[in-house]
mmCIF entry with sequence, helices, sheets and N, C-alpha, C, O atoms, coordinates in Angstrom:
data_MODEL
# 
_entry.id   MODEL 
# 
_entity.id                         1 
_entity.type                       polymer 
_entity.pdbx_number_of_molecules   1 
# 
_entity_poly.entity_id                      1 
_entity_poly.type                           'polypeptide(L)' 
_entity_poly.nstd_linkage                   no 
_entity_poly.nstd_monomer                   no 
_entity_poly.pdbx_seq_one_letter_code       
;(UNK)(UNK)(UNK)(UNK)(UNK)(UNK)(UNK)(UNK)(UNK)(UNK)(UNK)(UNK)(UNK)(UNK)(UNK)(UNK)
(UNK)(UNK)(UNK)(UNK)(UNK)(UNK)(UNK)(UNK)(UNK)(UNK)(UNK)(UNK)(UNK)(UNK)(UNK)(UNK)
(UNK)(UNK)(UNK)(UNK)(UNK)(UNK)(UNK)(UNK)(UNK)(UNK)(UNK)(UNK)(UNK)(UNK)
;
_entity_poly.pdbx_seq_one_letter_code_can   XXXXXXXXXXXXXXXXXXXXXXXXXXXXXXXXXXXXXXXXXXXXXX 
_entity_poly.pdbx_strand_id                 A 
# 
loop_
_entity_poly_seq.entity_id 
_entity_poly_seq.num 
_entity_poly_seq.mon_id 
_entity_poly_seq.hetero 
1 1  UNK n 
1 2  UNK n 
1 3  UNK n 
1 4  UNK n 
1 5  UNK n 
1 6  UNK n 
1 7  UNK n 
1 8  UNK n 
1 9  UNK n 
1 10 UNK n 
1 11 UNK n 
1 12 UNK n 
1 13 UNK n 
1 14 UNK n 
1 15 UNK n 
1 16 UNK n 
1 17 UNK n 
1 18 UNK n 
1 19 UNK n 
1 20 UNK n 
1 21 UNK n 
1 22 UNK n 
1 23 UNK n 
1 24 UNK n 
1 25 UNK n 
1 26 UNK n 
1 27 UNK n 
1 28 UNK n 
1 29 UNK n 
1 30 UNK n 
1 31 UNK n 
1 32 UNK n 
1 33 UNK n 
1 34 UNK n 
1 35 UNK n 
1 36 UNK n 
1 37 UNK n 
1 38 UNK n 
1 39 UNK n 
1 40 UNK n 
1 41 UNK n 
1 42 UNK n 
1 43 UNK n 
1 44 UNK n 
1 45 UNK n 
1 46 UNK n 
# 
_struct_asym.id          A 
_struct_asym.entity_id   1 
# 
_struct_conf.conf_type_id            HELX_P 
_struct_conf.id                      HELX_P1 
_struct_conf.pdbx_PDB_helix_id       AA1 
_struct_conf.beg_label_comp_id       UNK 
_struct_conf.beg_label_asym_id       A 
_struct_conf.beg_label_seq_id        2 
_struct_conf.pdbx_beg_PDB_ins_code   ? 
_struct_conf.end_label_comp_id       UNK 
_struct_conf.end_label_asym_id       A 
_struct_conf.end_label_seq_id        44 
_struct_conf.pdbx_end_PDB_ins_code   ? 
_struct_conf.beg_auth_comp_id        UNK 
_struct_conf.beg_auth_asym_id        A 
_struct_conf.beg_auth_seq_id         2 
_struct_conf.end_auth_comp_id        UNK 
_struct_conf.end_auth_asym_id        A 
_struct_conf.end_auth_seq_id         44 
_struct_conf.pdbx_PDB_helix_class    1 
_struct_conf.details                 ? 
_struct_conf.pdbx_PDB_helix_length   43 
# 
_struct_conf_type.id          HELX_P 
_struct_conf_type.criteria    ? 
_struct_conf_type.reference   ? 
# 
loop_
_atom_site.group_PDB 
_atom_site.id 
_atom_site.type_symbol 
_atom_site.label_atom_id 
_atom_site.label_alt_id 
_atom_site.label_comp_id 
_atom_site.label_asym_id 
_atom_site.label_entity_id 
_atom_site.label_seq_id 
_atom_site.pdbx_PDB_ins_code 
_atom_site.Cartn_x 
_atom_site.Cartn_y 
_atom_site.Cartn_z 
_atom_site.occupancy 
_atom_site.B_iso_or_equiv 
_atom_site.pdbx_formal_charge 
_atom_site.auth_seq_id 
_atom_site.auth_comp_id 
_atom_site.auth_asym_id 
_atom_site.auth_atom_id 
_atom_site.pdbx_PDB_model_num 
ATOM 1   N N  . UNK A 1 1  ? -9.014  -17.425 36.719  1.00 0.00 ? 1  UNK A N  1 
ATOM 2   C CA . UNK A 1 1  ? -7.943  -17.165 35.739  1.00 0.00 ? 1  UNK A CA 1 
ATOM 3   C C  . UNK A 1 1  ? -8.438  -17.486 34.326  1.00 0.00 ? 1  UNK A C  1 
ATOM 4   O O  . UNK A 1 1  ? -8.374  -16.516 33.571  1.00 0.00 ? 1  UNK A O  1 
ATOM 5   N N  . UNK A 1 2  ? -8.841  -18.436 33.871  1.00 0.00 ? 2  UNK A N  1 
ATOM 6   C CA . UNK A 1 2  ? -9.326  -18.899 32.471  1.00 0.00 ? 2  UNK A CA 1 
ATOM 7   C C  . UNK A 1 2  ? -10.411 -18.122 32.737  1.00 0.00 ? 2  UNK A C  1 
ATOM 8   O O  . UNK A 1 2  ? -10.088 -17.563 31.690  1.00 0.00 ? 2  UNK A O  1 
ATOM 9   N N  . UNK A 1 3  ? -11.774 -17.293 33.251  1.00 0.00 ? 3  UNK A N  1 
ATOM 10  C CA . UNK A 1 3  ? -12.109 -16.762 33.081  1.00 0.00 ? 3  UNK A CA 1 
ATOM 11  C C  . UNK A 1 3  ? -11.650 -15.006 32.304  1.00 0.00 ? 3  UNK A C  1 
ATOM 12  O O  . UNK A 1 3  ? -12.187 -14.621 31.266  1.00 0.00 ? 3  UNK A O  1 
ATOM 13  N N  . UNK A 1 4  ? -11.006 -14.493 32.770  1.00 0.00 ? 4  UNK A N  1 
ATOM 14  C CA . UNK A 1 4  ? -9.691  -13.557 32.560  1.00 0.00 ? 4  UNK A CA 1 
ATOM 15  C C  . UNK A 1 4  ? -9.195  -13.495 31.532  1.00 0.00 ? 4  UNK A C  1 
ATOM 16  O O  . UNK A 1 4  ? -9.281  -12.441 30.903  1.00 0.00 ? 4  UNK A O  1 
ATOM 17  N N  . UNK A 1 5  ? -8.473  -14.650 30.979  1.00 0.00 ? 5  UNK A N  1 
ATOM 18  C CA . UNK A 1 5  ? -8.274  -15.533 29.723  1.00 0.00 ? 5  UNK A CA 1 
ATOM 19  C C  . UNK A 1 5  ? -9.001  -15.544 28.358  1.00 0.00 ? 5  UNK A C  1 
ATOM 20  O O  . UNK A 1 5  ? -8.660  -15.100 27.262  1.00 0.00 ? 5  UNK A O  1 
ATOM 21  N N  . UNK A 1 6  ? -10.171 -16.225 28.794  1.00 0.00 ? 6  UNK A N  1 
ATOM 22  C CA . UNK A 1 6  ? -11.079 -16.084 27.931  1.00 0.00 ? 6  UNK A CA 1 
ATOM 23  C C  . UNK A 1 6  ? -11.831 -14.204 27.602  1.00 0.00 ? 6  UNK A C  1 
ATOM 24  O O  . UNK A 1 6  ? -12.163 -13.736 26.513  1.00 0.00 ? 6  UNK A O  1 
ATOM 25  N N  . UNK A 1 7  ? -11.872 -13.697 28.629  1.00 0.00 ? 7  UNK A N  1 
ATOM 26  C CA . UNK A 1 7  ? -12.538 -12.741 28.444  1.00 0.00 ? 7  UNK A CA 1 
ATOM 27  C C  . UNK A 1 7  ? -11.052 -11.768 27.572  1.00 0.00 ? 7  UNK A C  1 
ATOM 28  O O  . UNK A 1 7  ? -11.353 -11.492 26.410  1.00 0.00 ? 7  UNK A O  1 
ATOM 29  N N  . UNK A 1 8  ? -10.140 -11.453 27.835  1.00 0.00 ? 8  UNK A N  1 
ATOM 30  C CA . UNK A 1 8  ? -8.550  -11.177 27.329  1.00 0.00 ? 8  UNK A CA 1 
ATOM 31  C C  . UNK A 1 8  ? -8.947  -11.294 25.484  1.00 0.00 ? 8  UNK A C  1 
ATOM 32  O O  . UNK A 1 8  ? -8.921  -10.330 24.720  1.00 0.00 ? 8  UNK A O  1 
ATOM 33  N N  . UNK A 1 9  ? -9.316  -12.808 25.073  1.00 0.00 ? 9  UNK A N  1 
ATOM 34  C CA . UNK A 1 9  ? -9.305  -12.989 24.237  1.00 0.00 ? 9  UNK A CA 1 
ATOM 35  C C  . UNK A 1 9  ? -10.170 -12.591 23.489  1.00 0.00 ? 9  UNK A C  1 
ATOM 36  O O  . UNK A 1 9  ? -9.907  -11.893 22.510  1.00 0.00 ? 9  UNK A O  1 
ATOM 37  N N  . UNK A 1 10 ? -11.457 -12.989 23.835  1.00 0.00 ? 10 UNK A N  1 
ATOM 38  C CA . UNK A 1 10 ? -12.634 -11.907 22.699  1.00 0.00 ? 10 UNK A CA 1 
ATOM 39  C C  . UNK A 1 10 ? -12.552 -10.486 22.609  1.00 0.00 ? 10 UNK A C  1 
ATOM 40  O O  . UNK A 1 10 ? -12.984 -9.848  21.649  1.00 0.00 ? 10 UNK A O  1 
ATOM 41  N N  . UNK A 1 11 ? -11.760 -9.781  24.039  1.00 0.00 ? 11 UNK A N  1 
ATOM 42  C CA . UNK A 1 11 ? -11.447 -8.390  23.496  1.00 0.00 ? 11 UNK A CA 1 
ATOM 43  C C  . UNK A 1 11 ? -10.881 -8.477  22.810  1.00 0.00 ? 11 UNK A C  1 
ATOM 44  O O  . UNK A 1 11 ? -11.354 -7.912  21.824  1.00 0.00 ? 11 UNK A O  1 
ATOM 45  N N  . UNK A 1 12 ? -9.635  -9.064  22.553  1.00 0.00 ? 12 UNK A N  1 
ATOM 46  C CA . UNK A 1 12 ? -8.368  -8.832  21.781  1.00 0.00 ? 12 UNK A CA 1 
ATOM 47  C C  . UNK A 1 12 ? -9.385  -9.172  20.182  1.00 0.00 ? 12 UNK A C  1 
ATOM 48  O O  . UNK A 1 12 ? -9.458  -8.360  19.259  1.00 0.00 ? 12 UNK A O  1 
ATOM 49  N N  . UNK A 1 13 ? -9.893  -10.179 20.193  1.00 0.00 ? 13 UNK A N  1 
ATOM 50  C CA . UNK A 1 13 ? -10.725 -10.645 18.642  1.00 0.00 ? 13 UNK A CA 1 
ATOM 51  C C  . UNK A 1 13 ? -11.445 -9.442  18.158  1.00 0.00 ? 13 UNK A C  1 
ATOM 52  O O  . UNK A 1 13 ? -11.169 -9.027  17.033  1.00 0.00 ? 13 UNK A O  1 
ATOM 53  N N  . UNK A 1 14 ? -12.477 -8.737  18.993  1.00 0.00 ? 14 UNK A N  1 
ATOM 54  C CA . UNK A 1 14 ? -12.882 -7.713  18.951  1.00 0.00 ? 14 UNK A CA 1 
ATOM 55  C C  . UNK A 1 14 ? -12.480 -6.341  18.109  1.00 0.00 ? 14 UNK A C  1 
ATOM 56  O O  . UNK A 1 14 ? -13.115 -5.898  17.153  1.00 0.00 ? 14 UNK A O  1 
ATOM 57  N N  . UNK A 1 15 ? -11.368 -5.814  18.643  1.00 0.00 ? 15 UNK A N  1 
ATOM 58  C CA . UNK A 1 15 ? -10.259 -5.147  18.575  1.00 0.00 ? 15 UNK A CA 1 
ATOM 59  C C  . UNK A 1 15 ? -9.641  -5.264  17.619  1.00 0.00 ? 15 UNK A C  1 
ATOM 60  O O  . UNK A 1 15 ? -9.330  -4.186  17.112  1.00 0.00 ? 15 UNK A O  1 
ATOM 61  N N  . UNK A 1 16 ? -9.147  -6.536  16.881  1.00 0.00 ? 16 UNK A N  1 
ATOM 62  C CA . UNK A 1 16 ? -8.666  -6.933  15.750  1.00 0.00 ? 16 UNK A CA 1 
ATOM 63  C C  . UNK A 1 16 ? -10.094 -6.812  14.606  1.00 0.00 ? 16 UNK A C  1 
ATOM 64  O O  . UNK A 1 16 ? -9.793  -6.186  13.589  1.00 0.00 ? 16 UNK A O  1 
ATOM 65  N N  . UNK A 1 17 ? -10.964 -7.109  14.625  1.00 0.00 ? 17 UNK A N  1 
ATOM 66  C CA . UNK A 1 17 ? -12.337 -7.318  13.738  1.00 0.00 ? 17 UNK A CA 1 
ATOM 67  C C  . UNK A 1 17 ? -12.230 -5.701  13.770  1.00 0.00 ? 17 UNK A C  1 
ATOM 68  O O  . UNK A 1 17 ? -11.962 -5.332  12.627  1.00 0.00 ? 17 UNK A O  1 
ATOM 69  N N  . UNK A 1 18 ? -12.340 -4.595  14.658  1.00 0.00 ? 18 UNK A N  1 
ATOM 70  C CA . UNK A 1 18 ? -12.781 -3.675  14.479  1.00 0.00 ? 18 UNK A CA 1 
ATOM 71  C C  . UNK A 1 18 ? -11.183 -2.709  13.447  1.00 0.00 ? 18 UNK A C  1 
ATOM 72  O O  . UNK A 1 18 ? -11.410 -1.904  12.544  1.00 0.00 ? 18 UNK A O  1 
ATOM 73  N N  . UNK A 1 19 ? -10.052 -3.008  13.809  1.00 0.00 ? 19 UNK A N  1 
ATOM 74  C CA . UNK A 1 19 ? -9.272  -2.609  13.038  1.00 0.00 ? 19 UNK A CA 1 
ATOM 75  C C  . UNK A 1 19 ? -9.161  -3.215  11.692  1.00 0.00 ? 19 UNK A C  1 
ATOM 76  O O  . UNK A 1 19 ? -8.512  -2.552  10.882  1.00 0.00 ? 19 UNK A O  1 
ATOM 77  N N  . UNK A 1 20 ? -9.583  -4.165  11.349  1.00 0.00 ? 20 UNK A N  1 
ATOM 78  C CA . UNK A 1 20 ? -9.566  -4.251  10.103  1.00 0.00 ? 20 UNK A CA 1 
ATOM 79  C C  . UNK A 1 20 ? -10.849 -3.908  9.197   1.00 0.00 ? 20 UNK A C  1 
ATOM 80  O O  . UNK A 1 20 ? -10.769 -3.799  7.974   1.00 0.00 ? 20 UNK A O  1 
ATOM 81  N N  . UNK A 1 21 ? -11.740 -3.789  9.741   1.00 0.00 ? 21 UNK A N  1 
ATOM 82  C CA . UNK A 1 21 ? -12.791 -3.157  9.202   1.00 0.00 ? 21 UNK A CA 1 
ATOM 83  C C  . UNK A 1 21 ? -12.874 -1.760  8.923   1.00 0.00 ? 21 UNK A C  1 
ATOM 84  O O  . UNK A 1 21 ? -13.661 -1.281  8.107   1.00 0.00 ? 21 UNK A O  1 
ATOM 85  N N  . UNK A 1 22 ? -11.862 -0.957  9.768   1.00 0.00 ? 22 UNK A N  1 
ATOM 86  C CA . UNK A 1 22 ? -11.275 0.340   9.708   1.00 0.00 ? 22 UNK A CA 1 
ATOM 87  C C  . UNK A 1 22 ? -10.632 0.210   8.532   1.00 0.00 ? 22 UNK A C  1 
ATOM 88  O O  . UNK A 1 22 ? -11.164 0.742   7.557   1.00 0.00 ? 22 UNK A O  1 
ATOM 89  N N  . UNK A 1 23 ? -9.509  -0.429  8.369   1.00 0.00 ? 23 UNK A N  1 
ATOM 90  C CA . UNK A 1 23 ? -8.799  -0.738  7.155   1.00 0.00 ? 23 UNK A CA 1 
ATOM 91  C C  . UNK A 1 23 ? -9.421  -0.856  5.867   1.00 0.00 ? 23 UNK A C  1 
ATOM 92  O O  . UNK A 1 23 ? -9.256  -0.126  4.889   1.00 0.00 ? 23 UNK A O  1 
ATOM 93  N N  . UNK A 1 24 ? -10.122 -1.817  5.979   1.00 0.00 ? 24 UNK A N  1 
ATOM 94  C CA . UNK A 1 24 ? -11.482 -1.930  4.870   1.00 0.00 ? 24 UNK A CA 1 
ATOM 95  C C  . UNK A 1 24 ? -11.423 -0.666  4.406   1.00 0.00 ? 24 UNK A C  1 
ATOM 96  O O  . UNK A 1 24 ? -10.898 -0.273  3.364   1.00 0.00 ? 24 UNK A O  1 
ATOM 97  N N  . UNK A 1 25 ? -12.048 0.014   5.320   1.00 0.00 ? 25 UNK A N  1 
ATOM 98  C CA . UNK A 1 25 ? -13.291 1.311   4.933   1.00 0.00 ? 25 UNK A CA 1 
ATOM 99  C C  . UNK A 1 25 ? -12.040 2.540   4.702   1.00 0.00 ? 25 UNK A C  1 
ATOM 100 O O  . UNK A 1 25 ? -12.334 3.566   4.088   1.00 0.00 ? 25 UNK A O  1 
ATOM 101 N N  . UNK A 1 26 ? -11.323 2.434   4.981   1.00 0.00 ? 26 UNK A N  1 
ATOM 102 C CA . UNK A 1 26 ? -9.502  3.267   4.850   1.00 0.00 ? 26 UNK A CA 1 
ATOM 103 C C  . UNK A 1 26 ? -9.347  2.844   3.366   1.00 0.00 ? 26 UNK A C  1 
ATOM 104 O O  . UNK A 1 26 ? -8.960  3.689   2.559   1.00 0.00 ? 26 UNK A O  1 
ATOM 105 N N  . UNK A 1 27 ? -9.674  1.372   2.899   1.00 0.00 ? 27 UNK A N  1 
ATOM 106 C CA . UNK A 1 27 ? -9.309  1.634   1.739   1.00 0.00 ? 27 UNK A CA 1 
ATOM 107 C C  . UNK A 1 27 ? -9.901  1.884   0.694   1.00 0.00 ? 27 UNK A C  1 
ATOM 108 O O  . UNK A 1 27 ? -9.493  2.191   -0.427  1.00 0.00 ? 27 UNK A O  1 
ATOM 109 N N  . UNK A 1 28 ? -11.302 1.679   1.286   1.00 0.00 ? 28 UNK A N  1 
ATOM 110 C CA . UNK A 1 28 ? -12.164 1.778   0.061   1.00 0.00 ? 28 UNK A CA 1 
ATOM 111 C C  . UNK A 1 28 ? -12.963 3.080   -0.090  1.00 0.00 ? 28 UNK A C  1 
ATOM 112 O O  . UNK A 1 28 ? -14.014 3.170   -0.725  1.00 0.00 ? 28 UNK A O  1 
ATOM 113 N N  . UNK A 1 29 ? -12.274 4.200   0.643   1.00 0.00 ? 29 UNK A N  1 
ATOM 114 C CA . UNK A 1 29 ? -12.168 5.409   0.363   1.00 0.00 ? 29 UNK A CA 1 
ATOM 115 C C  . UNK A 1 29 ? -11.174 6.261   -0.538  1.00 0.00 ? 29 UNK A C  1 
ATOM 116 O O  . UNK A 1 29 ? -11.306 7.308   -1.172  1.00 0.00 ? 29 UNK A O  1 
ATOM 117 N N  . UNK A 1 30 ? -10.067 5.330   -0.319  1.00 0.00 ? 30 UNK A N  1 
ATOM 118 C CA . UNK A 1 30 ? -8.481  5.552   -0.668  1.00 0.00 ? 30 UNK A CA 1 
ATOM 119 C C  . UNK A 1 30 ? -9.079  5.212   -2.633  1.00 0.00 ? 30 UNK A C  1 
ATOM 120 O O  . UNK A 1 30 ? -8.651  5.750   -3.655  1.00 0.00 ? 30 UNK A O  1 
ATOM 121 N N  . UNK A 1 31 ? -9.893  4.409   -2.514  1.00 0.00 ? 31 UNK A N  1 
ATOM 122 C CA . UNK A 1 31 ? -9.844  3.580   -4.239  1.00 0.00 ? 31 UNK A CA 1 
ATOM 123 C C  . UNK A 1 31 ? -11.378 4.713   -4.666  1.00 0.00 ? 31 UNK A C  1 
ATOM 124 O O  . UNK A 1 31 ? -11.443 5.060   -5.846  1.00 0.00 ? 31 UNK A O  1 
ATOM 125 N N  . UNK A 1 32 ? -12.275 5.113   -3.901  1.00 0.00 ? 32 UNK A N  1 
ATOM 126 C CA . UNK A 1 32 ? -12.904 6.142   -4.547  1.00 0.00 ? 32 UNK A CA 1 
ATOM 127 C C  . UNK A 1 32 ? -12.142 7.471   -4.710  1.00 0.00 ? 32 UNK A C  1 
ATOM 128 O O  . UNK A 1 32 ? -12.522 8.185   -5.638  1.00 0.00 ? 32 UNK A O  1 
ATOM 129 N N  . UNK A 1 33 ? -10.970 7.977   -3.830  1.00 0.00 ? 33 UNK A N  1 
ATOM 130 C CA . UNK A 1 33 ? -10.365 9.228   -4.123  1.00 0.00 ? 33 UNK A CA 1 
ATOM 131 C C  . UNK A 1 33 ? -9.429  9.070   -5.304  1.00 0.00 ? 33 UNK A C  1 
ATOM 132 O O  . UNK A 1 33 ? -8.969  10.113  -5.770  1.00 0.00 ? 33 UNK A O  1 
ATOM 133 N N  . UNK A 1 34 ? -8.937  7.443   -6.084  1.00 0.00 ? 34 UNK A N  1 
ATOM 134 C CA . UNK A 1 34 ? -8.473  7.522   -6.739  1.00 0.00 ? 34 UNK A CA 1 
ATOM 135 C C  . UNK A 1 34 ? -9.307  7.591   -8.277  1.00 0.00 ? 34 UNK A C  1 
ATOM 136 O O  . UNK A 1 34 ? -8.712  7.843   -9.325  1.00 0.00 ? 34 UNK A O  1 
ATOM 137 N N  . UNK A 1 35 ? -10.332 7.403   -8.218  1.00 0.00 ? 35 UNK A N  1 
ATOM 138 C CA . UNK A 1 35 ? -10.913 7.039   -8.775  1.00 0.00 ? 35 UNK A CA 1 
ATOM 139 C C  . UNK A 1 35 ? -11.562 8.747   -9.705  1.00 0.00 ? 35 UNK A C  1 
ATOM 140 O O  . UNK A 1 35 ? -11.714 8.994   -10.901 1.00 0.00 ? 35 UNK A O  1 
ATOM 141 N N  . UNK A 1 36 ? -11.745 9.428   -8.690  1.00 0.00 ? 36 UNK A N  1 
ATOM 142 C CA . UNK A 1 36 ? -12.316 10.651  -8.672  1.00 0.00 ? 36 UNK A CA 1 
ATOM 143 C C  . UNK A 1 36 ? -10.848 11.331  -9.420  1.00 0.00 ? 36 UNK A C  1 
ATOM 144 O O  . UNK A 1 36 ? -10.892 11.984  -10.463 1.00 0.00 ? 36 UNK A O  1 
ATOM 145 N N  . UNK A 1 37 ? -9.952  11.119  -8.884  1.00 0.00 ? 37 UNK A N  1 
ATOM 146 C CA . UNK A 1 37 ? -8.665  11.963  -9.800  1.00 0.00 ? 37 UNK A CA 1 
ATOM 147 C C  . UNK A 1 37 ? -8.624  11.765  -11.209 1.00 0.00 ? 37 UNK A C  1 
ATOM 148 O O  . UNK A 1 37 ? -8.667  12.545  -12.159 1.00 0.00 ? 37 UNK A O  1 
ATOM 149 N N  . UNK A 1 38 ? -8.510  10.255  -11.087 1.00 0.00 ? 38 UNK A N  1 
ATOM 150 C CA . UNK A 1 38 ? -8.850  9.562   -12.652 1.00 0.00 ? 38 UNK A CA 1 
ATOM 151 C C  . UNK A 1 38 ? -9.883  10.194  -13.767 1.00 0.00 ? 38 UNK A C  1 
ATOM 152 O O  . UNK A 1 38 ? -9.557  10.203  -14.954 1.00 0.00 ? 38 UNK A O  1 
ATOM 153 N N  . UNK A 1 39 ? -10.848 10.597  -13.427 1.00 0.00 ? 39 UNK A N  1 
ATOM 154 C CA . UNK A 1 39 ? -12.110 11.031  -13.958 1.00 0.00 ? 39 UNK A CA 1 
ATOM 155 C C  . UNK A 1 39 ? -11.344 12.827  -14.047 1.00 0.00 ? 39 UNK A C  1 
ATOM 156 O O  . UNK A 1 39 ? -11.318 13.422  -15.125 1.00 0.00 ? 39 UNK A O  1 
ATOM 157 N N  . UNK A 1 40 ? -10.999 13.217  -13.248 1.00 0.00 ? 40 UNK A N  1 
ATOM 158 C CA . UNK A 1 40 ? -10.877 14.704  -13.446 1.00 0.00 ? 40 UNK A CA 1 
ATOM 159 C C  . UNK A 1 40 ? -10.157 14.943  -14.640 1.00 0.00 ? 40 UNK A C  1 
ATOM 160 O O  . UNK A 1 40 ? -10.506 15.664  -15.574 1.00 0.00 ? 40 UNK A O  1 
ATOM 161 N N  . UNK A 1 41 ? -8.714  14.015  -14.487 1.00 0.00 ? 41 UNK A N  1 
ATOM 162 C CA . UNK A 1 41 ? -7.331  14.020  -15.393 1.00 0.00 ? 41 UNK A CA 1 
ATOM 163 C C  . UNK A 1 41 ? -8.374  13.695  -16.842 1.00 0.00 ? 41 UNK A C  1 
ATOM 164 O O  . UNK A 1 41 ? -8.206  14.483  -17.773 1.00 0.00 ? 41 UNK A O  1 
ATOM 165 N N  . UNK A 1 42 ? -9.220  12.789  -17.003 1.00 0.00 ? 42 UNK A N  1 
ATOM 166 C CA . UNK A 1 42 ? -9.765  12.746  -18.306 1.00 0.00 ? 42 UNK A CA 1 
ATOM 167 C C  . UNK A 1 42 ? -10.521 13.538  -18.784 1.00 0.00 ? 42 UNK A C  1 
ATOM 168 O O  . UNK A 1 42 ? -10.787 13.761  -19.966 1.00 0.00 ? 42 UNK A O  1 
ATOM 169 N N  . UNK A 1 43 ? -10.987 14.107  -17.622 1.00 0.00 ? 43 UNK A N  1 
ATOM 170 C CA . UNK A 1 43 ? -11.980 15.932  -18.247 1.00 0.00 ? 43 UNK A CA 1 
ATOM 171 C C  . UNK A 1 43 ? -10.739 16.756  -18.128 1.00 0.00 ? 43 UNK A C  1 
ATOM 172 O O  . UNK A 1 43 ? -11.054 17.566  -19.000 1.00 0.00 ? 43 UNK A O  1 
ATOM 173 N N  . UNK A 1 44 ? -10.042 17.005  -17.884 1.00 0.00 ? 44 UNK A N  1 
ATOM 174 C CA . UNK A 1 44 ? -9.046  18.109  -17.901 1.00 0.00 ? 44 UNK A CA 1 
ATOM 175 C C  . UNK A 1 44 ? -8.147  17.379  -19.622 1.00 0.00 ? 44 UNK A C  1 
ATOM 176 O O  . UNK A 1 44 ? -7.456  18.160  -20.276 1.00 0.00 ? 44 UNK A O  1 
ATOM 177 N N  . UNK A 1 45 ? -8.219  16.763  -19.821 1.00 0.00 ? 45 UNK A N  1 
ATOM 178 C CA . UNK A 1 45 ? -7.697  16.293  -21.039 1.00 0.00 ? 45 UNK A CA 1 
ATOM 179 C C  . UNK A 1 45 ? -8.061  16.039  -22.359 1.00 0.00 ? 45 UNK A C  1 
ATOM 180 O O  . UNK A 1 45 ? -7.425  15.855  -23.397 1.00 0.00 ? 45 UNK A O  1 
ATOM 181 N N  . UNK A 1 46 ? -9.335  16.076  -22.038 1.00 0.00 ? 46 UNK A N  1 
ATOM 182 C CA . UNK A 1 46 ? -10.601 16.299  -23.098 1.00 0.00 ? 46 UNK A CA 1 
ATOM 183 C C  . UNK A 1 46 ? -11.348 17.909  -23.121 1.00 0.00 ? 46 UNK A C  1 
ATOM 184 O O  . UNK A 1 46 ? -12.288 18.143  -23.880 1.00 0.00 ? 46 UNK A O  1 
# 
């Protein structure tokens, strides 16, 4: 059982490490696409 347990848990840690690293990379795509609009709006304005 605590074998089970333990093993339960580093998936679950796993799983969590890998979704937030998703997140990460979710956002730091999200802040280059904003970034890229930013730059257009100032050539389209110039």
């Amino acid at each position: 059982m605590k074998k089970n347990t333990l093993a339960a848990l580093i998936l679950t840690t796993l799983a969590a490490g890998q979704l937030a690293s998703l997140q990460a990379h979710a956002a730091g795509q999200l802040n280059v696409w904003e970034d890229i609009k930013k730059i257009r709006w100032h050539q389209n304005r110039g």
